[in-house]
C-alpha positions as CSV (number, residue, x, y, z in Angstrom):
1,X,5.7,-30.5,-95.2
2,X,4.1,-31.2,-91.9
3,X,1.3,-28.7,-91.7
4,X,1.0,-27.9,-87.3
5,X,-2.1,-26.4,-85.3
6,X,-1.4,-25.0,-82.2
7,X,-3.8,-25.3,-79.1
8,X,-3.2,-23.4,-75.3
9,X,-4.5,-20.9,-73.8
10,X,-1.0,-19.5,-72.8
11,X,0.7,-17.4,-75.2
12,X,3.8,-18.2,-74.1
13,X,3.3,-22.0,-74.8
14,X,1.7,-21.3,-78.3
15,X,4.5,-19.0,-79.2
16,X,7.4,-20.9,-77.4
17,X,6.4,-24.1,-79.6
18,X,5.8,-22.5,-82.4
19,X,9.2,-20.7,-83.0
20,X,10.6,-23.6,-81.9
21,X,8.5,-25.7,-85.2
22,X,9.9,-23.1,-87.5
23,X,13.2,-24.1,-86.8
24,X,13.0,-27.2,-89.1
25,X,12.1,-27.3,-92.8
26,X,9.8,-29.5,-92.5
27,X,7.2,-28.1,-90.7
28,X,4.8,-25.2,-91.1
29,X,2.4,-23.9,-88.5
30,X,-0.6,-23.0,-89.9
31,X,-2.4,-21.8,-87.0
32,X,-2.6,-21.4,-83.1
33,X,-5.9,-21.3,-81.4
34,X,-6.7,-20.3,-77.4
35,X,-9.1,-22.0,-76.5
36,X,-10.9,-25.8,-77.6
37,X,-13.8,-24.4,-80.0
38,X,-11.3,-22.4,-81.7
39,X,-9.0,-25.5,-82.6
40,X,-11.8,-27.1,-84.2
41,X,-12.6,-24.4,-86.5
42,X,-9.0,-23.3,-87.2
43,X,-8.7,-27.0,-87.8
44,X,-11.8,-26.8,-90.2
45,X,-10.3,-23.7,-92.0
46,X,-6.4,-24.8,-92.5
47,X,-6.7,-28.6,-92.5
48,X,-3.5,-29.6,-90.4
49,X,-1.4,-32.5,-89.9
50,X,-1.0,-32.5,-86.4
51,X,-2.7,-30.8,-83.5
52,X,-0.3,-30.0,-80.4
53,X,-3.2,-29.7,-78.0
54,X,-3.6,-28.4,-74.0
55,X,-6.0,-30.0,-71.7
56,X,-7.8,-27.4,-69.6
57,X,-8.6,-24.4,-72.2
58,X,-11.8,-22.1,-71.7
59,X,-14.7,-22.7,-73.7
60,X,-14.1,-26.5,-74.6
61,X,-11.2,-28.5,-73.2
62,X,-8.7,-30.3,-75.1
63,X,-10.5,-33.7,-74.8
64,X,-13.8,-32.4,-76.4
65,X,-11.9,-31.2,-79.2
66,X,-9.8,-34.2,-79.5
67,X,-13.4,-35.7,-79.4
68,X,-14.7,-33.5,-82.0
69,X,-11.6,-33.7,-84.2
70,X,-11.8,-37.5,-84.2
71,X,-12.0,-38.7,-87.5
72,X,-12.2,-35.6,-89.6
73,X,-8.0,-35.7,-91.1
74,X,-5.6,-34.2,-88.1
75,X,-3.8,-36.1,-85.3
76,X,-3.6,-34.8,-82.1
77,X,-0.8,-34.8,-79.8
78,X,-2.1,-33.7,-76.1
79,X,0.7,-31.5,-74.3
80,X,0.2,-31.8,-70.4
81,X,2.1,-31.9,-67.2
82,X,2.6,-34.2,-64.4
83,X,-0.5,-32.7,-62.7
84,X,-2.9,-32.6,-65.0
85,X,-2.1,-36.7,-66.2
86,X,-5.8,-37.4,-64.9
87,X,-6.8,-36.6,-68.5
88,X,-4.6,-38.4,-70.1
89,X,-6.6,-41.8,-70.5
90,X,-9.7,-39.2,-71.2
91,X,-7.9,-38.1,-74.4
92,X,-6.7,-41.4,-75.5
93,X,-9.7,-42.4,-75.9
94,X,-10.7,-39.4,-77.2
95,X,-9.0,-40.0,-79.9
96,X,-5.6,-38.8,-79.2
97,X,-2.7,-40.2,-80.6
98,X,-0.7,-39.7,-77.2
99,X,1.2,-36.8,-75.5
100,X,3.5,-34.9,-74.8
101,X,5.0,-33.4,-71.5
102,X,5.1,-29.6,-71.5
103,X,8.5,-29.6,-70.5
104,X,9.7,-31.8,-73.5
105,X,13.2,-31.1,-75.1
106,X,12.8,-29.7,-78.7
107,X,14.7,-32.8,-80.2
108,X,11.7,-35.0,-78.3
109,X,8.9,-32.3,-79.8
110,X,10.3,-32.5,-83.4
111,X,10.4,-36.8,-83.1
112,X,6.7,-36.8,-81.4
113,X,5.4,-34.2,-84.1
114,X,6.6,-36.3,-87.0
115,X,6.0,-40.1,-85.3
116,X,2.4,-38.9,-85.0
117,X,2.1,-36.8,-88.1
118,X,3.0,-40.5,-90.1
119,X,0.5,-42.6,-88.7
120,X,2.2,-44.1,-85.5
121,X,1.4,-43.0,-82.0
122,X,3.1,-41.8,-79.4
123,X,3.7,-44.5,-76.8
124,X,7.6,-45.1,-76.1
125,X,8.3,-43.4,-72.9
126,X,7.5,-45.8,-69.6
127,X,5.3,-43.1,-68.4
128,X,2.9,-43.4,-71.0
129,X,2.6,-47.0,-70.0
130,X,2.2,-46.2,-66.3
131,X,-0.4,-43.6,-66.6
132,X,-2.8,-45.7,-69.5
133,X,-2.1,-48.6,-66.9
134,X,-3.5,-46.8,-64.1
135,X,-6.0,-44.9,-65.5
136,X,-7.1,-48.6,-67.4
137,X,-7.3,-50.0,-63.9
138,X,-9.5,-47.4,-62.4
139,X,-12.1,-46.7,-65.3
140,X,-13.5,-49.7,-66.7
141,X,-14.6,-49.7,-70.2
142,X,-18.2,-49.5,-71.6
143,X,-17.7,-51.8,-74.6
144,X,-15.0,-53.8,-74.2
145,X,-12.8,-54.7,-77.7
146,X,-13.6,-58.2,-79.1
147,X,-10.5,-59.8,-78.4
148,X,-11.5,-63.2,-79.5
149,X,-11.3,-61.9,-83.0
150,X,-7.7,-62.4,-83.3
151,X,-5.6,-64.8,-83.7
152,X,-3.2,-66.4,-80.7
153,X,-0.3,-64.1,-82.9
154,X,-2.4,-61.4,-83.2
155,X,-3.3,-61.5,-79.4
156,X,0.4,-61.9,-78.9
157,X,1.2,-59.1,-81.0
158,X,-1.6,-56.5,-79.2
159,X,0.1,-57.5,-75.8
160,X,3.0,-56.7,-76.9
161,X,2.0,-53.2,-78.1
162,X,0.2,-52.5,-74.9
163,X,3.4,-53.0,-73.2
164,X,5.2,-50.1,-75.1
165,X,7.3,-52.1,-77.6
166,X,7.8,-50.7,-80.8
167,X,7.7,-52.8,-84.4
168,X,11.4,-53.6,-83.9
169,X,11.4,-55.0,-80.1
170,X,8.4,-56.6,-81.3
171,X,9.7,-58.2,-84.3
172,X,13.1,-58.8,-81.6
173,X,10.6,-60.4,-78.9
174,X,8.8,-62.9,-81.4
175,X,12.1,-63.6,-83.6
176,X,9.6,-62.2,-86.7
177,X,10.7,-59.7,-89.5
178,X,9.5,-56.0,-88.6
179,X,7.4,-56.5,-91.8
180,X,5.5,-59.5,-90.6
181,X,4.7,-57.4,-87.2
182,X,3.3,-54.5,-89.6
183,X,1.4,-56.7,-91.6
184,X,-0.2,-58.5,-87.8
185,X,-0.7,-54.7,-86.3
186,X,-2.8,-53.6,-89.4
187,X,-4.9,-56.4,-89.0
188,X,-5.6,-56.0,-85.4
189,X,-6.4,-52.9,-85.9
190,X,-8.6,-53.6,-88.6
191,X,-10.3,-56.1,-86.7
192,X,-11.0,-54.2,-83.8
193,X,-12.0,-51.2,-85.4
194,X,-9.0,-49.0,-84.0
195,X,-7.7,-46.2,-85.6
196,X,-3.9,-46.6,-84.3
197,X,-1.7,-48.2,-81.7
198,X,-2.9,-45.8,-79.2
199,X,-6.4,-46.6,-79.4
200,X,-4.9,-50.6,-79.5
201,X,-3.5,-50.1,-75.9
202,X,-6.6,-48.7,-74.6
203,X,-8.4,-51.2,-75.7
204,X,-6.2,-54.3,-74.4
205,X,-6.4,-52.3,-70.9
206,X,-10.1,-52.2,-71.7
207,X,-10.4,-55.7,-72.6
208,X,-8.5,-57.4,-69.7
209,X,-6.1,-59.1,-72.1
210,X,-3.3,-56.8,-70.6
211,X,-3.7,-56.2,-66.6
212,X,-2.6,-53.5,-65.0
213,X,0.5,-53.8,-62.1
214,X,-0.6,-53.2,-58.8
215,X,0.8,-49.9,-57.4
216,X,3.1,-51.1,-54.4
């Protein structure tokens, strides 16, 4: 059972998202919350899985409790539309283990939900690539990953991530089992100090091993 906190300060969203979550067995929602500060301490109180979160809540926004949640057992999944993608890059490196569009079909809510809620992040669709391009391109980091740390496979391998391609297209790409890419993403991670493939991206945007494309 995937155990769900709810974050918005729209009733309609929390309620919308929520019946739609008790439609499948294997989720539970164990709580909804309004506002930032009262995701963290429903979070403390009910000890989910997954946090669907909102950006711009009263109180404390979405990326200072994805900030504040980093770390301490849940996953959060930011829910945001096309205008407010300005935060995105904020709450990926937050801590977030990627988004969600507001507008997102229920099949695409279930798959997010349970892609984050075991351990992977949420980085298929091609804009997820756009936006942590751009927003890697206009805010440079403050401590840059130690890419020399890895190996020229493991190098290959973290490009390959920051360019959206799952275990399979990776394995595909470098003519490697998808077991031999697991085994080369855990130990990039582990080098860098990431916590998952989201936090990998941001840091080969960071890093300058992956370069933005120039907006045309």
């Amino acid at each position: 059972m995937i155990r769900v906190v709810i974050a918005d300060d729209h009733l309609v969203v929390r309620t919308g998202f929520g019946e739609l979550l008790d439609t499948q067995p294997d989720f539970e929602v164990v709580g909804t919350a309004a506002d930032g500060a009262e995701a963290v301490r429903v979070c403390g109180e009910v000890s989910p899985d997954v946090v669907l979160m909102d950006v711009r809540m009263p109180r404390m926004d979405g990326i200072e409790a994805t900030r504040r949640l980093a770390g301490a057992g849940p996953r959060v999944l930011i829910l945001t539309t096309f205008d407010l993608d300005e935060y995105v890059y904020d709450a990926l490196r937050a801590g977030a283990s990627g988004f969600l569009l507001k507008d997102v079909t229920a099949e695409r809510l279930f798959d997010a939900v349970r892609v984050v809620a075991a351990g992977e992040a949420l980085l298929a669709p091609a804009v997820t690539r756009r936006l942590i391009s751009e927003f890697a391109r206009l805010r440079p980091a403050a401590e840059p990953a130690s890419i020399a740390a890895l190996t020229p496979r493991e190098t290959q391998v973290l490009r390959l991530i920051a360019e959206g391609l799952s275990n399979p297209e990776i394995a595909a790409r470098l003519t490697v089992t998808e077991e031999t890419v697991k085994t080369h993403v855990s130990r990039v991670l582990a080098k860098l100090g990431l916590r998952d493939r989201t936090q990998a991206v941001v840091a080969a945007y960071e890093s300058g091993l992956v370069v933005p494309r120039t907006r045309r």
